[in-house]
FINUMAR-453608 format. One record per atom (N, C-alpha, C): x, y, z; residue in three letters. Coordinates in steps of 0.05 Angstrom, whole numbers, padded with zeros to 5 digits, always signed. Example, Ala and Ser with C-alpha at 12.3 -4.5 7.8 and 13.67 -1.06 7.14 Angstrom:
+00264-00114+00156ALA/+00246-00090+00156ALA/+00264-00066+00156ALA/+00257-00045+00142SER/+00273-00021+00143SER/+00258+00001+00157SER/
END
This chain:
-00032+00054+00569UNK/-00036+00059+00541UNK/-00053+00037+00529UNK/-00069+00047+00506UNK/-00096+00028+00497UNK/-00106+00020+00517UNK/-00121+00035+00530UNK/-00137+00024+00551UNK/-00165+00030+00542UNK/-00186+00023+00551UNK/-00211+00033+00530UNK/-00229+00030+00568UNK/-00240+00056+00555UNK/-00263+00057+00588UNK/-00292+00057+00571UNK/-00317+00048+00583UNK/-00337+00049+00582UNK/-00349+00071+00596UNK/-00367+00087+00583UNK/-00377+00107+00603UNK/-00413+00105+00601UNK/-00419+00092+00573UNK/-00450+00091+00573UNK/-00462+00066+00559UNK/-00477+00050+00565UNK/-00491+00039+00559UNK/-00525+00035+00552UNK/-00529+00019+00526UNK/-00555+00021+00522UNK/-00556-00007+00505UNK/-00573-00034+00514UNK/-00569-00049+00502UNK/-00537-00062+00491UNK/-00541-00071+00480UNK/-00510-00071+00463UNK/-00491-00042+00455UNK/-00508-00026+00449UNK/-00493-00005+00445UNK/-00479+00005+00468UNK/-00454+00019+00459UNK/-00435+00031+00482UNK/-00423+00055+00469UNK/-00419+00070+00488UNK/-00403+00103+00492UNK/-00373+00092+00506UNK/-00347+00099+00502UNK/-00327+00101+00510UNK/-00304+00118+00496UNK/-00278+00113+00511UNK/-00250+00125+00500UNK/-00235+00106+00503UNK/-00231+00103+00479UNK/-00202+00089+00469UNK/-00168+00107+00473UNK/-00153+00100+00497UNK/-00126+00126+00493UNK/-00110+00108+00482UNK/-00102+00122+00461UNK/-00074+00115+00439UNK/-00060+00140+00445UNK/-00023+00130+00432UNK/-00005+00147+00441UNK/-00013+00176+00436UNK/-00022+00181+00405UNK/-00025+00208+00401UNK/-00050+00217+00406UNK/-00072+00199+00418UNK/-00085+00221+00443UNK/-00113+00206+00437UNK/-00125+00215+00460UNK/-00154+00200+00466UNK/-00172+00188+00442UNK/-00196+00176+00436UNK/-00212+00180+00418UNK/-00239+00167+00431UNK/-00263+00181+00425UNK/-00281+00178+00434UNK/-00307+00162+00422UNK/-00308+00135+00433UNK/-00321+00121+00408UNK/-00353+00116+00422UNK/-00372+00102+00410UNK/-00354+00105+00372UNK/-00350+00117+00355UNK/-00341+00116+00338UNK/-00321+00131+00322UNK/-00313+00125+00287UNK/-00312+00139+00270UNK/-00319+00137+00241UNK/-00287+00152+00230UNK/-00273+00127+00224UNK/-00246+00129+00220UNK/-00246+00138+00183UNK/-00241+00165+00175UNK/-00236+00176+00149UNK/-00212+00154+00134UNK/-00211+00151+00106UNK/-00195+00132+00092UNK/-00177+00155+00081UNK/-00148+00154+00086UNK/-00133+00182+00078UNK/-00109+00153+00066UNK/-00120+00139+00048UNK/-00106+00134+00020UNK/-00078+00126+00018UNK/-00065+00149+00014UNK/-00046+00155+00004UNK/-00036+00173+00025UNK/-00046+00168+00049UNK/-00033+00191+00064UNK/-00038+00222+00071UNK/-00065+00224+00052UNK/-00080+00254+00047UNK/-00112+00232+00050UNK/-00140+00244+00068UNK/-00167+00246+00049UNK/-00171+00262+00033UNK/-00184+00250+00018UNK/-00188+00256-00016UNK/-00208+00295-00005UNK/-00195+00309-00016UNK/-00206+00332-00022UNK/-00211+00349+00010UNK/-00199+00332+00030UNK/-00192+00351+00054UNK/-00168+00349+00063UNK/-00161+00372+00084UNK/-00139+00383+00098UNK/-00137+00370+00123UNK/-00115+00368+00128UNK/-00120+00356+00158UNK/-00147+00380+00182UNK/-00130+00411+00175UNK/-00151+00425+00184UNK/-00181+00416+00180UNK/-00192+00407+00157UNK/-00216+00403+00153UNK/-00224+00379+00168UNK/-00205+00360+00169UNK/-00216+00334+00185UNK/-00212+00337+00219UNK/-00203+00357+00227UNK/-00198+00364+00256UNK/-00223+00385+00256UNK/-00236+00402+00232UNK/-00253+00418+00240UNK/-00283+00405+00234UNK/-00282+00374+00226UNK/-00311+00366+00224UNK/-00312+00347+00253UNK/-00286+00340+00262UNK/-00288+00324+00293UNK/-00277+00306+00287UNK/-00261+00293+00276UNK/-00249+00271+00257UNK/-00217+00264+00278UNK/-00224+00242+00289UNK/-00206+00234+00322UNK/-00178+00217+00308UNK/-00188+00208+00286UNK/-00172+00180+00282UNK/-00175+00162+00245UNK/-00147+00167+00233UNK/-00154+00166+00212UNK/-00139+00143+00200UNK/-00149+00130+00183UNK/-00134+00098+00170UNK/-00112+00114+00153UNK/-00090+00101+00144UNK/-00078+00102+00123UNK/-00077+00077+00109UNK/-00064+00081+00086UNK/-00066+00050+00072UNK/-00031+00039+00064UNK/-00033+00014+00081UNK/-00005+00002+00077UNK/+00008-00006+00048UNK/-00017-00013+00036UNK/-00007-00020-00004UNK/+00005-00002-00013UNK/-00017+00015-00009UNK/-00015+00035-00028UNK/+00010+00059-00011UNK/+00019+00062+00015UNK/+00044+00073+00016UNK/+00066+00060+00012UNK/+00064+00038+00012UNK/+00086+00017+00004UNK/+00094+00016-00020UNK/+00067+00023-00041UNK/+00076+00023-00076UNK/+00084+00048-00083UNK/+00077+00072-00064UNK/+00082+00094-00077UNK/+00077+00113-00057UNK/+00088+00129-00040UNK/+00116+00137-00041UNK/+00138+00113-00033UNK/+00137+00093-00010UNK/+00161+00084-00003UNK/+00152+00078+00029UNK/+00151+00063+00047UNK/+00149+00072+00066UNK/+00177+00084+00080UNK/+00203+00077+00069UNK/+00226+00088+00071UNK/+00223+00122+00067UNK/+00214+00131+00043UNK/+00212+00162+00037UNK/+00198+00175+00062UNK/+00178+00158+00069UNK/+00157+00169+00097UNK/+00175+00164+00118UNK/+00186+00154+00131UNK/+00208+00147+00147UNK/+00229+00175+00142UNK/+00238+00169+00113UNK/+00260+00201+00115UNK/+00245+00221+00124UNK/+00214+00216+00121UNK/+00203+00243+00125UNK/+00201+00252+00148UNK/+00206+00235+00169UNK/+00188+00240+00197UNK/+00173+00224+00200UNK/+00167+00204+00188UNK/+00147+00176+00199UNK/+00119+00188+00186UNK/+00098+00179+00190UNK/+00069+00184+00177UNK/+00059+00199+00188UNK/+00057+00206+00212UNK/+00046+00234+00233UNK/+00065+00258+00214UNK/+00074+00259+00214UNK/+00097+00277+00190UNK/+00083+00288+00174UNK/+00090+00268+00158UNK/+00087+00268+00132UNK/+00058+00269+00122UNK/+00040+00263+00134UNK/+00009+00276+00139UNK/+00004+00300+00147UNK/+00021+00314+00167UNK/+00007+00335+00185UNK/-00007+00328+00198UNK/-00010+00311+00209UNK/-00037+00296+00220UNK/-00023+00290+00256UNK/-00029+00299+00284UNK/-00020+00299+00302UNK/-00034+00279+00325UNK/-00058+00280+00307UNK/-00080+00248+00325UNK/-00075+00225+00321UNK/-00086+00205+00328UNK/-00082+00177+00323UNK/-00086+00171+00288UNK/-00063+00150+00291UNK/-00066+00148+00256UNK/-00069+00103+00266UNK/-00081+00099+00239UNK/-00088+00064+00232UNK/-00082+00059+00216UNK/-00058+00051+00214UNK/-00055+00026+00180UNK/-00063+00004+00174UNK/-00078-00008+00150UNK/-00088-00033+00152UNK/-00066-00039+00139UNK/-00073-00078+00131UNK/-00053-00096+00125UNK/-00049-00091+00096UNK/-00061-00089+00083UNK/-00055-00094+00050UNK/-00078-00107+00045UNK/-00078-00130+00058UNK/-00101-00158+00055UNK/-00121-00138+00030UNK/-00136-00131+00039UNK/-00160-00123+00023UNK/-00160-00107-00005UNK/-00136-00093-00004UNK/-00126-00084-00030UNK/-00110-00104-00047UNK/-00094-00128-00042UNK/-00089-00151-00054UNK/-00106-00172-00064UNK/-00130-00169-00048UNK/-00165-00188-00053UNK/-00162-00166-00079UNK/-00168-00138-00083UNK/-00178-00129-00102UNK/-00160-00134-00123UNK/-00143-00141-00126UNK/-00122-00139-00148UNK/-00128-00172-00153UNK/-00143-00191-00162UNK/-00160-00213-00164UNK/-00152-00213-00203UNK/-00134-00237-00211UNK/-00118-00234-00232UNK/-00092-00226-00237UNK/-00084-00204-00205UNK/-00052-00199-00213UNK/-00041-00206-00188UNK/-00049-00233-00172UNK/-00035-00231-00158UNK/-00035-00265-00153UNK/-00010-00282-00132UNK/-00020-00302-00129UNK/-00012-00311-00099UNK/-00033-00332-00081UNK/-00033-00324-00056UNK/-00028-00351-00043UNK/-00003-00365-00030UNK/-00004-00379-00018UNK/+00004-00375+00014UNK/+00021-00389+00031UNK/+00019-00398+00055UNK/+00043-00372+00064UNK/+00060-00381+00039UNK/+00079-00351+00048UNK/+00076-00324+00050UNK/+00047-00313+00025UNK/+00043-00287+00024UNK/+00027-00283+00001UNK/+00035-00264-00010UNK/+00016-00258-00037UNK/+00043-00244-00056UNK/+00040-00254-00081UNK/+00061-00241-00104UNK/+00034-00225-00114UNK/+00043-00199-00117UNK/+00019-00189-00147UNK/+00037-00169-00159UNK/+00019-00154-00179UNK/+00034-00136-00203UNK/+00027-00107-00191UNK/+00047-00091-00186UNK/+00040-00072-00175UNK/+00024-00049-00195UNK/+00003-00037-00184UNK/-00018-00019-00202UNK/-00004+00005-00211UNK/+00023+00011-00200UNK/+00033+00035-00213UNK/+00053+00035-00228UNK/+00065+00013-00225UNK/+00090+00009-00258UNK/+00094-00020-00258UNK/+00070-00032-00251UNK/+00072-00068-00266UNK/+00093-00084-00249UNK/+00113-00075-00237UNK/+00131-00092-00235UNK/+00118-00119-00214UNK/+00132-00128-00204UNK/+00121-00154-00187UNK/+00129-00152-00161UNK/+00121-00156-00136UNK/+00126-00148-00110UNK/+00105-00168-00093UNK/+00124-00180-00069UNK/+00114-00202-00053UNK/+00113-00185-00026UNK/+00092-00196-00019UNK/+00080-00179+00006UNK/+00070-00208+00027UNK/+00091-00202+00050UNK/+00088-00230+00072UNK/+00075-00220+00095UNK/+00068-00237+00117UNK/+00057-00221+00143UNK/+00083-00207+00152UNK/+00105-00211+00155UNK/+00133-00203+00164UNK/+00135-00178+00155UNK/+00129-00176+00130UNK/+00138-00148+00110UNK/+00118-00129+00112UNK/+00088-00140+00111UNK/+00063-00123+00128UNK/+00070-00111+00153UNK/+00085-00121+00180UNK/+00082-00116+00204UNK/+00108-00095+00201UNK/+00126-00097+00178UNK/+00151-00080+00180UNK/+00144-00058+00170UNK/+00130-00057+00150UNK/+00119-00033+00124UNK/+00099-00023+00148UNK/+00080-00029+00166UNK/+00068-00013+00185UNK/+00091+00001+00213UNK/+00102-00011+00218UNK/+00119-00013+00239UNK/+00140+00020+00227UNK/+00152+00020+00215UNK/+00163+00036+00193UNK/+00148+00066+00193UNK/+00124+00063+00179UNK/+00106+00081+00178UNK/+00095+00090+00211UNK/+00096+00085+00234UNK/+00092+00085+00262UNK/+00066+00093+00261UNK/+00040+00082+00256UNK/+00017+00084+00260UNK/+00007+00076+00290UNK/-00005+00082+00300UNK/-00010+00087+00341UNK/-00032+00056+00337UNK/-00044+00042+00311UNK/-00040+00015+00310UNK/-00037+00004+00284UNK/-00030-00020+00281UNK/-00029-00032+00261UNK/-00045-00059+00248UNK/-00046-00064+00240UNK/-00071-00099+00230UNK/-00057-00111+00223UNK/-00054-00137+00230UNK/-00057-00156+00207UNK/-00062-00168+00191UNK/-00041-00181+00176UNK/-00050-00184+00148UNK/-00070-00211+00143UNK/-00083-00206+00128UNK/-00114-00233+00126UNK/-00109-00234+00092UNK/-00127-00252+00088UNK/-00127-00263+00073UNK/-00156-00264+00066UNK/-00173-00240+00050UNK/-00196-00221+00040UNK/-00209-00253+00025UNK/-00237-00267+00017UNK/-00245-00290-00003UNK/-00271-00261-00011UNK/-00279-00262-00032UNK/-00304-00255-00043UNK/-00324-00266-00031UNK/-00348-00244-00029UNK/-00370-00239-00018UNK/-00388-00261-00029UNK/-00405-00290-00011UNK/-00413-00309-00020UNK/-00395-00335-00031UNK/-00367-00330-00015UNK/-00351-00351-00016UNK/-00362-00374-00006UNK/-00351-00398-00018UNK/-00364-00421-00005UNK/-00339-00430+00016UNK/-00362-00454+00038UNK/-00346-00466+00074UNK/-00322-00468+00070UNK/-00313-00476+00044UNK/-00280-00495+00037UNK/-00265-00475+00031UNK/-00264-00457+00016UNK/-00258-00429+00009UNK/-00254-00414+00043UNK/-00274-00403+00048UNK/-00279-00382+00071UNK/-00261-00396+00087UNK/-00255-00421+00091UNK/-00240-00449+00115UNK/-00212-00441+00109UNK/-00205-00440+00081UNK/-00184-00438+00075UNK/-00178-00407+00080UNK/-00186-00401+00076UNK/-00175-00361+00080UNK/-00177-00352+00114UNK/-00197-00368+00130UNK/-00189-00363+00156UNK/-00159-00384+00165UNK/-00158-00402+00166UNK/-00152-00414+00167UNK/-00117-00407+00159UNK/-00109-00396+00141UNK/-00088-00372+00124UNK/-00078-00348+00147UNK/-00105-00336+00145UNK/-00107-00317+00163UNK/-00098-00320+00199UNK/-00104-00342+00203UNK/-00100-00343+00234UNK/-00067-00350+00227UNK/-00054-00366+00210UNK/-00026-00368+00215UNK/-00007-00344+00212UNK/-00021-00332+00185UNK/-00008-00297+00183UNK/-00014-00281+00212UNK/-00029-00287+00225UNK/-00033-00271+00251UNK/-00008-00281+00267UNK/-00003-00306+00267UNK/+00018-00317+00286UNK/+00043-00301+00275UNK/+00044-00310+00262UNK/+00073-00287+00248UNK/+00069-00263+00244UNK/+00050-00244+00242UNK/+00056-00225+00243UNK/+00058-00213+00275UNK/+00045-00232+00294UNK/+00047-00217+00324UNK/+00080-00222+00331UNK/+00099-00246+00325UNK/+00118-00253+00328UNK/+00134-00222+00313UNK/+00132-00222+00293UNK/+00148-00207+00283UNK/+00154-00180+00287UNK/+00122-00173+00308UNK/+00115-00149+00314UNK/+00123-00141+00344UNK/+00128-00163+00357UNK/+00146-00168+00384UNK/+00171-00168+00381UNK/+00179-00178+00364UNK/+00216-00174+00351UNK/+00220-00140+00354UNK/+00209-00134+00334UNK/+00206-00099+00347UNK/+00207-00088+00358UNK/+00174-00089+00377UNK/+00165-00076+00394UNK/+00193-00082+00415UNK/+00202-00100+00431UNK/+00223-00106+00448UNK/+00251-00093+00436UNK/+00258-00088+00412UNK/+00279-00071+00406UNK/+00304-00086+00391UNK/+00292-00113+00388UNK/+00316-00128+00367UNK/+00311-00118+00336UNK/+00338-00122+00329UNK/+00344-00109+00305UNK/+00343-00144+00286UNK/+00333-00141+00273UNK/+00322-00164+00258UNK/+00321-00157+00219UNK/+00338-00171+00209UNK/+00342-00171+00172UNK/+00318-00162+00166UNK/+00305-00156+00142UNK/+00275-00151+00133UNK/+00268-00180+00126UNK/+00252-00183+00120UNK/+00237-00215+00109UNK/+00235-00217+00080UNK/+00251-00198+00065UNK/+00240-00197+00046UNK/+00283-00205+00032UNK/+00294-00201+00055UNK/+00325-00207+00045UNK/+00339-00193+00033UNK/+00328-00167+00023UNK/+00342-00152-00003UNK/+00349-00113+00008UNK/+00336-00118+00035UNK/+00344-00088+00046UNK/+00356-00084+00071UNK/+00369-00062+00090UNK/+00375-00063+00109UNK/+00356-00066+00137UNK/+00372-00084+00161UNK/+00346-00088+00175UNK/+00335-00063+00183UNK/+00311-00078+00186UNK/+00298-00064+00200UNK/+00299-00060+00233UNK/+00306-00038+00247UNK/+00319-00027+00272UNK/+00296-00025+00291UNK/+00297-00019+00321UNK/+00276-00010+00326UNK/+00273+00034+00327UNK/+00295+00045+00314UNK/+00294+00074+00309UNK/+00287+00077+00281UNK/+00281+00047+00267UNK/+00265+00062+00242UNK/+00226+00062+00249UNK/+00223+00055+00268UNK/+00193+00049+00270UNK/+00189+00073+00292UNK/+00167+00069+00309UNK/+00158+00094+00320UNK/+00166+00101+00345UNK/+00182+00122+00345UNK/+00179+00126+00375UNK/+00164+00128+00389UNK/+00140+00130+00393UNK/+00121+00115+00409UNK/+00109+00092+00401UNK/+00087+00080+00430UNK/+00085+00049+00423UNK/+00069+00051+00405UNK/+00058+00018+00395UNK/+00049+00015+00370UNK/+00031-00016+00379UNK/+00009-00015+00373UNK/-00007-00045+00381UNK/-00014-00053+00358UNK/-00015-00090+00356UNK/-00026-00097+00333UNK/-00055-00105+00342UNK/-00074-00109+00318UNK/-00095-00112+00317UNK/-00099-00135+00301UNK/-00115-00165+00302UNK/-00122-00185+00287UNK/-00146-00166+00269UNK/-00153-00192+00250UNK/-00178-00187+00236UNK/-00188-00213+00231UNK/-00219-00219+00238UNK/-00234-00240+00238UNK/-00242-00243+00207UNK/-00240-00258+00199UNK/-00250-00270+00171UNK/-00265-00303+00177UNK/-00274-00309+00153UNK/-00293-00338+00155UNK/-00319-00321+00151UNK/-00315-00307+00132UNK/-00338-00302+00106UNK/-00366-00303+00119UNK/-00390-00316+00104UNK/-00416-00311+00114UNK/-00418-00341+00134UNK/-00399-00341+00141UNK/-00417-00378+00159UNK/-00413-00371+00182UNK/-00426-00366+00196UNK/-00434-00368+00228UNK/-00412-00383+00245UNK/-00409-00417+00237UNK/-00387-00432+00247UNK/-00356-00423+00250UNK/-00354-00410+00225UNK/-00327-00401+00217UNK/-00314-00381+00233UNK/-00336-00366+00240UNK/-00329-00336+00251UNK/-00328-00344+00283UNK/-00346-00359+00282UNK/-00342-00370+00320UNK/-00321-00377+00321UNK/-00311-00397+00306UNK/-00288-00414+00318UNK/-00261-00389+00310UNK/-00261-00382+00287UNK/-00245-00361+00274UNK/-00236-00336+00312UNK/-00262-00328+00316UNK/-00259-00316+00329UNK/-00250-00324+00364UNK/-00250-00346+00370UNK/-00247-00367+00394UNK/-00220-00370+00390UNK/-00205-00371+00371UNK/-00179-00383+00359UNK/-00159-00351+00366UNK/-00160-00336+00351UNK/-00151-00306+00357UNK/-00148-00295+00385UNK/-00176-00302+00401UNK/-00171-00298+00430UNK/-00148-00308+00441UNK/-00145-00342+00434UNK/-00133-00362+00450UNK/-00102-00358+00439UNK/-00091-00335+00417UNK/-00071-00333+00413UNK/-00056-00312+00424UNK/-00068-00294+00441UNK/-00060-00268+00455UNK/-00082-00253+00467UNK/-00069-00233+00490UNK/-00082-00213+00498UNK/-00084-00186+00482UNK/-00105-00188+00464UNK/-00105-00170+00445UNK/-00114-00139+00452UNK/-00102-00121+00449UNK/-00122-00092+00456UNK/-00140-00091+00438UNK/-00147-00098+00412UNK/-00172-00095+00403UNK/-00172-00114+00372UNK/-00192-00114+00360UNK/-00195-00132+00331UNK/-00208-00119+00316UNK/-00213-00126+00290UNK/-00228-00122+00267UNK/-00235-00142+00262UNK/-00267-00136+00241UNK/-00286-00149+00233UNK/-00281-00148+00211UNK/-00270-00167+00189UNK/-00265-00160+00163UNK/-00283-00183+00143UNK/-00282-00175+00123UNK/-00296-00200+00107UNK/-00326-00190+00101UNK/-00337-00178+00112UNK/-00372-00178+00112UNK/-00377-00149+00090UNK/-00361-00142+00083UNK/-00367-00114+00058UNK/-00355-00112+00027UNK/-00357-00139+00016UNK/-00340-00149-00008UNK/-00365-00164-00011UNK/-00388-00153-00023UNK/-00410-00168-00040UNK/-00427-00175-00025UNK/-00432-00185-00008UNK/-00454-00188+00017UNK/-00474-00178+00015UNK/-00500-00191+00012UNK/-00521-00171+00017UNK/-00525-00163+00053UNK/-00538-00137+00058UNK/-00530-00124+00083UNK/-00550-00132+00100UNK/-00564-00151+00097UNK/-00580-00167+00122UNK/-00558-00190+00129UNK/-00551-00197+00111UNK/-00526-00224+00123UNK/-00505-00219+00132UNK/-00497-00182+00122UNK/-00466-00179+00142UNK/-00486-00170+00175UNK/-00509-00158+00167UNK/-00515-00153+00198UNK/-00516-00178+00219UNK/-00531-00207+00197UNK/-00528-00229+00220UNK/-00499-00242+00229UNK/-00485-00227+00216UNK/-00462-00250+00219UNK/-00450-00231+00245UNK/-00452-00206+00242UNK/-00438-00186+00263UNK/-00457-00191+00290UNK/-00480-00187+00284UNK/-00502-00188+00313UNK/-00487-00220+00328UNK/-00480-00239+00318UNK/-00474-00269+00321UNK/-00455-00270+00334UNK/-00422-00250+00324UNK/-00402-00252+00339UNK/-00404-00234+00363UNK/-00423-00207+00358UNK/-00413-00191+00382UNK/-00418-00202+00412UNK/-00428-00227+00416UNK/-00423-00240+00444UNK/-00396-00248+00451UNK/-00385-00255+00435UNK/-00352-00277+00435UNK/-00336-00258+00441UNK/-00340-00223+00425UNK/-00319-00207+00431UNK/-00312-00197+00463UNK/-00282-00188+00461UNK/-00265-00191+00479UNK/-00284-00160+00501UNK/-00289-00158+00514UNK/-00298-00148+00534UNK/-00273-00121+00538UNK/-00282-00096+00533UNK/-00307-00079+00527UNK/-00311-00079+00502UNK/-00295-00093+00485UNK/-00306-00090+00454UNK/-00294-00075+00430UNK/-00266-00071+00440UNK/-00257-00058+00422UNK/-00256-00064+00391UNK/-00276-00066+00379UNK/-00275-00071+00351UNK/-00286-00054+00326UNK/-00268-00059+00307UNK/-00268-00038+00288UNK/-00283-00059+00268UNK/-00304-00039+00250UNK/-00314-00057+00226UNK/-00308-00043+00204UNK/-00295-00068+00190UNK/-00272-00058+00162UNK/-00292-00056+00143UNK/-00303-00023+00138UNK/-00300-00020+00104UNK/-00341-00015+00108UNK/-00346-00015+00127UNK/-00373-00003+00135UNK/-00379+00024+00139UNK/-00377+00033+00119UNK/-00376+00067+00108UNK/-00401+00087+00111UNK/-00425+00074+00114UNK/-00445+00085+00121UNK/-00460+00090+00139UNK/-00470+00125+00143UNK/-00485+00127+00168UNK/-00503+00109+00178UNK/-00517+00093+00171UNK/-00535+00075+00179UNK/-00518+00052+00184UNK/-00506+00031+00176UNK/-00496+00017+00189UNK/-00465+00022+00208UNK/-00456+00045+00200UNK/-00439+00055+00230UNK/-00453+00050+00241UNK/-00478+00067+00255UNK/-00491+00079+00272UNK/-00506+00050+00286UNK/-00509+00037+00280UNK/-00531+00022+00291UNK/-00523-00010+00297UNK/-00497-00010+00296UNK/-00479-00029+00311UNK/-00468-00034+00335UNK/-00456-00044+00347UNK/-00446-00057+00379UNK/-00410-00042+00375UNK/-00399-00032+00345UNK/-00375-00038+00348UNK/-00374-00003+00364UNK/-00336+00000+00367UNK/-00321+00020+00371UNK/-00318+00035+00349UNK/-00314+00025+00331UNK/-00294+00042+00300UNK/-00311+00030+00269UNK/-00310+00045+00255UNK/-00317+00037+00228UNK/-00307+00056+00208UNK/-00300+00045+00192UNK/-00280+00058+00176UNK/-00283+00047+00135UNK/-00288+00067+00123UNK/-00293+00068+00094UNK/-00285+00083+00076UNK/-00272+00085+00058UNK/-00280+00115+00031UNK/-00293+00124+00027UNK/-00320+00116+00027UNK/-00343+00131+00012UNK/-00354+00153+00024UNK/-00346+00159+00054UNK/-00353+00178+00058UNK/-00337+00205+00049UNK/-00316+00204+00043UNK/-00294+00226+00023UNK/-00303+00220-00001UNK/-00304+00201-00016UNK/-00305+00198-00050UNK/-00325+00218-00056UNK/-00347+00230-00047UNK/-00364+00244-00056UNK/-00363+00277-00059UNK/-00344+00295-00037UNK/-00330+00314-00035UNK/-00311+00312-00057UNK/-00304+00293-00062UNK/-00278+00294-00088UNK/-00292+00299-00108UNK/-00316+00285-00110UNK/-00324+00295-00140UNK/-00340+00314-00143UNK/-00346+00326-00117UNK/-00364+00356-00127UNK/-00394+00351-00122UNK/-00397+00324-00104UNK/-00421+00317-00096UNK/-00426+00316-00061UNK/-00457+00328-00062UNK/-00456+00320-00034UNK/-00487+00302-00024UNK/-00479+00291+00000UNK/-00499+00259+00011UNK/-00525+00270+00023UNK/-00548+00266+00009UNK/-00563+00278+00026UNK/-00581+00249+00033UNK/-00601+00250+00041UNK/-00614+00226+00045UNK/-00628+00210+00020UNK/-00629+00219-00004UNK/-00642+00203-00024UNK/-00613+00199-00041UNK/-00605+00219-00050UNK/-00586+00211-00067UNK/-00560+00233-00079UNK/-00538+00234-00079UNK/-00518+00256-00082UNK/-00527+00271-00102UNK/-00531+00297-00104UNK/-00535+00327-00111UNK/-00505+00333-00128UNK/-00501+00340-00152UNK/-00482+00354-00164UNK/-00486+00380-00146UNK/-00453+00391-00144UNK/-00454+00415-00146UNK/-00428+00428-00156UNK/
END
């Protein structure tokens, strides 16, 4: 299980299959953003009838609303989607960066104000790896720690730097699990978490590289992650929050030597045909390619068409 084969090469670029529990996927590959648990303005039918292998959900935002408990009563997220392929939950991380004013972020986690009834809610790597674990996504991320696009060395230092310790705890926490101990929540206020509330099938975590636009950061960032596990695959996070798109391409062209051999890597939040397409990674994954179907528009090569 997660085994990833190579079948073609050209330059840097590669053809392969990634097998996760609920079934092959053939990369690379352009992972749809289904939100809330739905893509915006399609059916699961429709995302199985455009070729659509493998779809993100979002950990915040099921966590603020429905519950990941309600998804759990439901049948877990394959459920409660209709969705029978591989499903990906990210950490939160990037939806907590956007909430920039309602939230505050130290060594333990992030406090912010939640966007649907204000109240206040602390989100740790422990409570990330449980709230995915819960939801049984075929993988899960860890949680990082998102700096704005054109962060400066001391900044970007500090958010990798964040980031690699939340990785340590969240792989710990995610082995407590995965092995079948029943362990309190991290958060102290609910029943533990079991291993028959998470998925019956397995479940892999995934790091995410951060250290912003510096070259140094991302090397060592990414040297450090290796040296903490045998990972089945990573994300590239950090390079699509303000960046102009010659500097996320150098910073990506820079790491794809260091990555772990065949390369399983996903690039967070790279939504467009042109830079999917013309990268070294496995997976890339965005909204924007749904946001435009929602509103009654469609992508042609100059610019979206009302219709």
């Amino acid at each position: 299980m997660f085994d990833f084969t190579i079948h073609a090469t050209c330059g840097a670029a590669r053809t392969g299959t990634l097998v996760l529990p609920h079934g092959p996927v053939e990369t690379p590959v352009f992972m749809p953003v289904g939100t809330q648990g739905t893509v915006r303005a399609l059916s699961p039918g429709d995302l199985k009838a455009v070729g659509s292998q493998l779809v993100l959900a979002n950990t915040y935002h099921l966590h603020v609303r429905p519950g990941e408990g309600v998804v759990e009563r439901l049948g877990g997220l394959h459920r409660f989607m209709a969705w029978d392929r591989p499903l990906l939950t990210d950490s939160g991380g990037f939806q907590v960066f956007s909430l920039e004013g309602f939230r505050r972020v130290d060594d333990d986690g992030v406090e912010f104000q939640s966007h649907t009834d204000g109240g206040r809610r602390h989100l740790t790597p422990e409570r990330a790896t449980e709230i995915q674990w819960t939801l049984g996504a075929d993988i899960a991320m860890a949680f990082d720690h998102v700096v704005p696009g054109g962060a400066d060395e001391t900044t970007a230092r500090d958010a990798l730097e964040r980031t690699l310790r939340w990785l340590e705890r969240c792989a710990k926490r995610h082995r407590e699990l995965s092995d079948g101990r029943t362990v309190g929540q991290s958060d102290g206020q609910r029943l533990p978490v079991r291993p028959s509330d998470g998925p019956t099938v397995p479940q892999t975590l995934w790091p995410i590289l951060q250290g912003g636009t510096h070259l140094g950061l991302r090397e060592e960032g990414l040297r450090r992650i290796l040296d903490l596990g045998a990972w089945t695959g990573l994300a590239i996070g950090g390079l699509s929050v303000g960046d102009p798109k010659p500097v996320m391409y150098e910073m990506l062209e820079a790491s794809s030597p260091g990555c772990p051999p065949p390369g399983r890597v996903i690039l967070w939040a790279w939504g467009s045909p042109r830079t999917s397409s013309r990268q070294w990674s496995a997976a890339s994954t965005c909204s924007t390619a749904s946001r435009p179907r929602a509103t009654g528009a469609t992508v042609r090569r100059s610019r979206p068409t009302a219709r």
